[in-house]
N, C-alpha and C positions, 0 to 999 in steps of 0.2 A: 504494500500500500504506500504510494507517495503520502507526501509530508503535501498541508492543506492549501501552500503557496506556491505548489510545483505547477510547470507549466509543464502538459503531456498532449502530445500528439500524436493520431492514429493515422500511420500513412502507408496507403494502398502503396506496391511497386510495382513492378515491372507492365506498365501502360504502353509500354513500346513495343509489345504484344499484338497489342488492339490493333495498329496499325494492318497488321497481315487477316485478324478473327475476332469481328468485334461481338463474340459468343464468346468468347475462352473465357470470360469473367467465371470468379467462383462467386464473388458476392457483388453485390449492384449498388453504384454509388451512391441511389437514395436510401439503402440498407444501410451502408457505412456511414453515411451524412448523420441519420435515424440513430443509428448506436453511440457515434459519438458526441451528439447532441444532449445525447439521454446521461452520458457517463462525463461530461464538462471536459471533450477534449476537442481538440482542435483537427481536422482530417484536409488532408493533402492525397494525391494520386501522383506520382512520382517513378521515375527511370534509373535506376542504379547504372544501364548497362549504356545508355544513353544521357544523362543529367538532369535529362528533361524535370523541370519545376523544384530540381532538389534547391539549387540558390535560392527558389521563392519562399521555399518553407523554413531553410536557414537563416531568410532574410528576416521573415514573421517572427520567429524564435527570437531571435536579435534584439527586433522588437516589444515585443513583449516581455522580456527578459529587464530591457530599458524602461519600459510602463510600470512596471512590477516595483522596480527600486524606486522609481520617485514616486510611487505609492506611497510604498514603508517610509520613506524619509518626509514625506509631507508637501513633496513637490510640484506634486501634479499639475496644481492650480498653477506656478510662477511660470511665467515666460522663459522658455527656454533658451541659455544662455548661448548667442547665436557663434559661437567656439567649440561649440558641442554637437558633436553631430555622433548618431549613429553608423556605427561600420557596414557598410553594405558589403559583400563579396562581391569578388571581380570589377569593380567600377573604381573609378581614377577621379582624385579630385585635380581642378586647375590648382588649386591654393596646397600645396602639400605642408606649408605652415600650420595648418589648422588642428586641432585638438581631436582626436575620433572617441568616442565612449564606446567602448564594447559590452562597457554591461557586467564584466567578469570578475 
């Protein structure tokens, strides 16, 4: 059992399947949407053998991860200190002076 502030996500793989059979599904996305909805997690459909959406869902984590601590610290509400940015995967800032929060 996660601890009551974990962020958990339920992610379908290998969608890069579908391409070739779009029957080969064992469970149907409004199934997993359905269950994860019901169990307070987050569901993503993703490509280990391709990548496909894995950055998106790393990116969401990220995210949320970043939401969660200026929860607990009381931040939410302030304007976010514009030196602070979230770390995206894969993407280039112009300014590489700037401050990244990973959250970690």
């Amino acid at each position: 059992m996660a601890e009551k502030n974990c962020i958990t996500y339920l992610v379908g793989n290998k969608i890069d399947l579908l391409d070739n059979n779009k029957n080969i599904r064992e469970v149907s996305i409004e199934e997993a949407q359905k269950y994860a909805k019901e169990n307070g997690l987050r569901f993503y459909e993703a490509s280990a053998l391709t990548s496909e959406r894995i950055n998106d869902c790393f990116e969401d984590l990220l995210q949320e991860i970043y939401n969660e601590r200026r929860k607990i610290k009381g931040k939410l509400n302030e304007p976010i200190d514009k030196t602070t940015k979230v770390l995206y995967l894969n993407k280039t800032t112009e300014d590489n002076d700037k401050k990244f929060d990973i959250c970690c």
